[in-house]
Biopython code that builds the backbone (N, CA, C, O; Angstrom):
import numpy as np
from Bio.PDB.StructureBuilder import StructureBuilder

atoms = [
    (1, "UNK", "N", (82.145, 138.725, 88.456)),
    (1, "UNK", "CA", (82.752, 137.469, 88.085)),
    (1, "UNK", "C", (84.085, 137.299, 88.799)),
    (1, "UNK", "O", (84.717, 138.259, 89.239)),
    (2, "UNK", "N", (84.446, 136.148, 88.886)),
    (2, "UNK", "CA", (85.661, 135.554, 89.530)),
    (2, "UNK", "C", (86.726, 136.075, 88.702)),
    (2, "UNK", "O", (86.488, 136.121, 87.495)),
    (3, "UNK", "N", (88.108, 136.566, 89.201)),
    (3, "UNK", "CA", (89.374, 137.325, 88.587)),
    (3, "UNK", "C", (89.968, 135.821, 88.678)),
    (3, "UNK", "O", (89.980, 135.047, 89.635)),
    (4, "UNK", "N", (90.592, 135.627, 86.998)),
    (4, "UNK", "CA", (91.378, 134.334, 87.382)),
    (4, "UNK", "C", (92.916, 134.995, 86.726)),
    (4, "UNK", "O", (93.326, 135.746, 85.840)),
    (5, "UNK", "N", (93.352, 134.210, 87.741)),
    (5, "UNK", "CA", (95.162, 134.689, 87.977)),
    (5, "UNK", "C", (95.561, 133.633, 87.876)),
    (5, "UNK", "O", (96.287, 133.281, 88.806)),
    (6, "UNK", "N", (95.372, 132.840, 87.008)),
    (6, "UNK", "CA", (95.822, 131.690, 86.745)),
    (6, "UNK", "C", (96.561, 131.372, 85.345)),
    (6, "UNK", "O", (95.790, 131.321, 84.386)),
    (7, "UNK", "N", (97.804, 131.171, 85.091)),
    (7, "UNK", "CA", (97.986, 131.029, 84.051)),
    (7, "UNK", "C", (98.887, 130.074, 83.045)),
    (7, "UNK", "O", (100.072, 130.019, 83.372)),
    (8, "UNK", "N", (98.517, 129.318, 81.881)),
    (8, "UNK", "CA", (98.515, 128.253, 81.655)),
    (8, "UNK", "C", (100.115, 127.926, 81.711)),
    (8, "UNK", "O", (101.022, 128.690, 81.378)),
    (9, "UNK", "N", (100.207, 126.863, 82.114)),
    (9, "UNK", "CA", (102.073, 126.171, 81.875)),
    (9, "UNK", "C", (102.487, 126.581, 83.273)),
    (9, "UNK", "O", (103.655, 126.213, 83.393)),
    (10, "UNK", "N", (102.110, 127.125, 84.304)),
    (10, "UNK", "CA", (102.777, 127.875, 85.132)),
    (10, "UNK", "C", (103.472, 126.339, 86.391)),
    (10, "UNK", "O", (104.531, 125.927, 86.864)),
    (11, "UNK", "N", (101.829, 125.996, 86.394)),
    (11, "UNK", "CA", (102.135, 124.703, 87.454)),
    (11, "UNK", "C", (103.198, 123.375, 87.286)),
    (11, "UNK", "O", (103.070, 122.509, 86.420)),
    (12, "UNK", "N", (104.438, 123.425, 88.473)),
    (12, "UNK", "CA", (105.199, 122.507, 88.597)),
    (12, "UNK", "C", (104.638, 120.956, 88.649)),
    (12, "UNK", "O", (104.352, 120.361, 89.688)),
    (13, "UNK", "N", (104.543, 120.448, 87.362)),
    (13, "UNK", "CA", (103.654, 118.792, 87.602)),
    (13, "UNK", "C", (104.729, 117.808, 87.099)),
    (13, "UNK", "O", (104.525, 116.892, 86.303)),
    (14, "UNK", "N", (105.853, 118.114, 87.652)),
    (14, "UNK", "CA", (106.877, 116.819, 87.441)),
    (14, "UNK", "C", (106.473, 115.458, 88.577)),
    (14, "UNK", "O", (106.636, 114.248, 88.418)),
    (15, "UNK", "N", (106.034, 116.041, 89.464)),
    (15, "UNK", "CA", (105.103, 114.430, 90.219)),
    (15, "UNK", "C", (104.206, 113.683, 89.324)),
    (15, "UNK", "O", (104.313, 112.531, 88.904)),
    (16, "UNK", "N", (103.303, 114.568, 89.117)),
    (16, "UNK", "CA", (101.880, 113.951, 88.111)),
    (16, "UNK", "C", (102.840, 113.208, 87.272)),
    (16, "UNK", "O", (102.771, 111.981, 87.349)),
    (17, "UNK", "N", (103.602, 113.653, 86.591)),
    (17, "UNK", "CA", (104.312, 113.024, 85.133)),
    (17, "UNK", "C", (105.159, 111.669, 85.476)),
    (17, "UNK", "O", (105.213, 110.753, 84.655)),
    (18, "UNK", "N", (105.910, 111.591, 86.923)),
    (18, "UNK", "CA", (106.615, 110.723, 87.129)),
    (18, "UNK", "C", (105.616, 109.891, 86.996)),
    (18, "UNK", "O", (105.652, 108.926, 86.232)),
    (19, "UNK", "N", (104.273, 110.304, 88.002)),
    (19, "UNK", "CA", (103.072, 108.970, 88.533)),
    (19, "UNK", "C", (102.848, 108.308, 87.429)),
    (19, "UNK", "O", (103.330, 107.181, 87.314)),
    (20, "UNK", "N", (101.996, 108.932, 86.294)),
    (20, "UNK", "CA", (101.920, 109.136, 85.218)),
    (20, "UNK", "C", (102.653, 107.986, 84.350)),
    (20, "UNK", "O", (102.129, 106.933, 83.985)),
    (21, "UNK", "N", (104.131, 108.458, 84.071)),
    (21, "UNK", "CA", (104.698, 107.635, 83.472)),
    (21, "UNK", "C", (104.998, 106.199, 84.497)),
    (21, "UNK", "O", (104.998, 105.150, 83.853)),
    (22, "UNK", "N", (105.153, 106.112, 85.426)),
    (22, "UNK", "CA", (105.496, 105.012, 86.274)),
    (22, "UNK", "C", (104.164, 103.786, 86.192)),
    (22, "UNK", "O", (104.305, 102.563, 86.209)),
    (23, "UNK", "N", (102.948, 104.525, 86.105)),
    (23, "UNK", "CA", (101.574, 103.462, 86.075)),
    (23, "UNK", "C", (101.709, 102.851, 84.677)),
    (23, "UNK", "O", (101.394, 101.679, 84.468)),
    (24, "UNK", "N", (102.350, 103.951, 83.385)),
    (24, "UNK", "CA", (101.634, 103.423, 82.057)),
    (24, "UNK", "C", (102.935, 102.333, 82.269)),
    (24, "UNK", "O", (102.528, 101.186, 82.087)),
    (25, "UNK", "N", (104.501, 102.386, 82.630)),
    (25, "UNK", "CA", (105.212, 101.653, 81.871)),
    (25, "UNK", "C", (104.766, 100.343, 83.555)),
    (25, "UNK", "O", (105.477, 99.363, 83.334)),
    (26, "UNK", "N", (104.292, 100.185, 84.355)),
    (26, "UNK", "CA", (103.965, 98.980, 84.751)),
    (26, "UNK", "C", (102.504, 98.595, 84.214)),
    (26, "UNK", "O", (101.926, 97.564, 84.559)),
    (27, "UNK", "N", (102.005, 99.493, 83.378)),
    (27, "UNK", "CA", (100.360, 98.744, 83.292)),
    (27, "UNK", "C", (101.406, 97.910, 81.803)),
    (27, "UNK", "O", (101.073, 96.738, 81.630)),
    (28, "UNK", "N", (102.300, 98.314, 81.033)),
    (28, "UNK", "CA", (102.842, 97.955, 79.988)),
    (28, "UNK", "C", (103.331, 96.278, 80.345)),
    (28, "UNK", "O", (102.980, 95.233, 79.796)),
    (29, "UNK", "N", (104.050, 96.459, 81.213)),
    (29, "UNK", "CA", (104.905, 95.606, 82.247)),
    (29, "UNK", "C", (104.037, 94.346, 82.535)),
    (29, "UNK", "O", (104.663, 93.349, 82.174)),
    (30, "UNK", "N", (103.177, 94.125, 82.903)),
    (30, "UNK", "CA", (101.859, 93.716, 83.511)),
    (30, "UNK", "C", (101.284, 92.771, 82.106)),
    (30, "UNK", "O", (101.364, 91.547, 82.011)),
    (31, "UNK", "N", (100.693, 93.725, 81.071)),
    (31, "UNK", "CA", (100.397, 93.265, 79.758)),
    (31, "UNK", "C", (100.983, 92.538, 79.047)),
    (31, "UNK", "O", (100.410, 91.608, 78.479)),
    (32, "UNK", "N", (102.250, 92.786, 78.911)),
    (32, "UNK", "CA", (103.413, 92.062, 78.336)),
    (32, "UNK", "C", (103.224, 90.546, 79.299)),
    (32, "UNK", "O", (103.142, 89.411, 78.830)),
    (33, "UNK", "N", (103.199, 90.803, 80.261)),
    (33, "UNK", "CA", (103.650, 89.560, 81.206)),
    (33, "UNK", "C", (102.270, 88.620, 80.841)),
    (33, "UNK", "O", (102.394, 87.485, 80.381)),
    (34, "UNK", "N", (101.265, 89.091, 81.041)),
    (34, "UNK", "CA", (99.827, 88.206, 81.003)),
    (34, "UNK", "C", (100.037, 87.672, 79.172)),
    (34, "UNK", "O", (99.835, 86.508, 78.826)),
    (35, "UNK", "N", (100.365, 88.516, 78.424)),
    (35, "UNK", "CA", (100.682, 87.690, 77.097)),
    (35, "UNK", "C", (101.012, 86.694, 76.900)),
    (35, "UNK", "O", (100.487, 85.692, 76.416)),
    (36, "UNK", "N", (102.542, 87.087, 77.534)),
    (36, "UNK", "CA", (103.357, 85.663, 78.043)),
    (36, "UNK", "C", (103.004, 84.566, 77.975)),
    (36, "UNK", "O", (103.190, 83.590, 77.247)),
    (37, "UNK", "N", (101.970, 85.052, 79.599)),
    (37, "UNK", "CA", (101.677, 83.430, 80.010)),
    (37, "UNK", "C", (100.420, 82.870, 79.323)),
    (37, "UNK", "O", (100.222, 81.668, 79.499)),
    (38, "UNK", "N", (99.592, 83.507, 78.616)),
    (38, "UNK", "CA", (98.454, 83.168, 77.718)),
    (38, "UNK", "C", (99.023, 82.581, 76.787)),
    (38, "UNK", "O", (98.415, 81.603, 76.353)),
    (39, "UNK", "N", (100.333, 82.919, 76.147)),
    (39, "UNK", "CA", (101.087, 81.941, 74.912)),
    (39, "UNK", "C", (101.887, 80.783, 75.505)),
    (39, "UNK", "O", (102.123, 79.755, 74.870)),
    (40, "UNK", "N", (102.171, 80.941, 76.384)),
    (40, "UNK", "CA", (103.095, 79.727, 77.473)),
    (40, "UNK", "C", (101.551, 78.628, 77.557)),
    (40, "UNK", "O", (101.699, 77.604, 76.890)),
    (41, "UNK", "N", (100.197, 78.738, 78.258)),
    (41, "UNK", "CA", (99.635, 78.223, 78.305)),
    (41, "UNK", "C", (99.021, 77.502, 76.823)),
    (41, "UNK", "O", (98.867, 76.297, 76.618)),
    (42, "UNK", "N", (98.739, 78.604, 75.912)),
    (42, "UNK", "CA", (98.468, 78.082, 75.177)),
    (42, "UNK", "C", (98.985, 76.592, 74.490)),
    (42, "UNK", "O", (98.387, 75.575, 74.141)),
    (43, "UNK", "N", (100.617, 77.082, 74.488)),
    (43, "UNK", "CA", (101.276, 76.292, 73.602)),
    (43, "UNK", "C", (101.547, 74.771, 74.550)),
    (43, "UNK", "O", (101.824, 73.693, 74.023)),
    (44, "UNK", "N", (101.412, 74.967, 75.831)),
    (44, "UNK", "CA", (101.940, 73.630, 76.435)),
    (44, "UNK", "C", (100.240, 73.025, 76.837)),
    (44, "UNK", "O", (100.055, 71.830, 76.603)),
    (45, "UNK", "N", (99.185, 73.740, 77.354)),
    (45, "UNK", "CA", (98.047, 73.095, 77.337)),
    (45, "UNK", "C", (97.927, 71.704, 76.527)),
    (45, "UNK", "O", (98.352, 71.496, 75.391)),
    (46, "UNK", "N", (97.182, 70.708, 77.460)),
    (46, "UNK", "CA", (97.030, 69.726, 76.696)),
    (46, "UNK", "C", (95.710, 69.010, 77.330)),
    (46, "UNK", "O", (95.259, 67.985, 76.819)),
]
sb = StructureBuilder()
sb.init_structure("model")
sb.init_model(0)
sb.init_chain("A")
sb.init_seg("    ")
for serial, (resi, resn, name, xyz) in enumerate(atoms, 1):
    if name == "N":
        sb.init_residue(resn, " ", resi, " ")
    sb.init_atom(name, np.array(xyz, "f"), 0.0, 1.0, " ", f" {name:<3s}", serial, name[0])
structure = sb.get_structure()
């Protein structure tokens, strides 16, 4: 069998985490905004 030398917590993933956090707070960003304009439309639609 394969020797694993691997061990948990070890790996530096402060990239992953930036990416990570940078996608959720523009997918947030994004959502918020399309709300917006779904209540902007709503309310002035005529």
């Amino acid at each position: 069998m394969a020797e694993h030398d691997h061990k948990h917590g070890d790996m530096d993933i402060t990239t992953q985490e930036d990416t990570f956090n940078g996608f959720i707070r523009w997918s947030v960003r994004i959502a918020l905004f399309s709300i917006g304009v779904v209540i902007f439309l709503a309310l002035f639609a005529r």
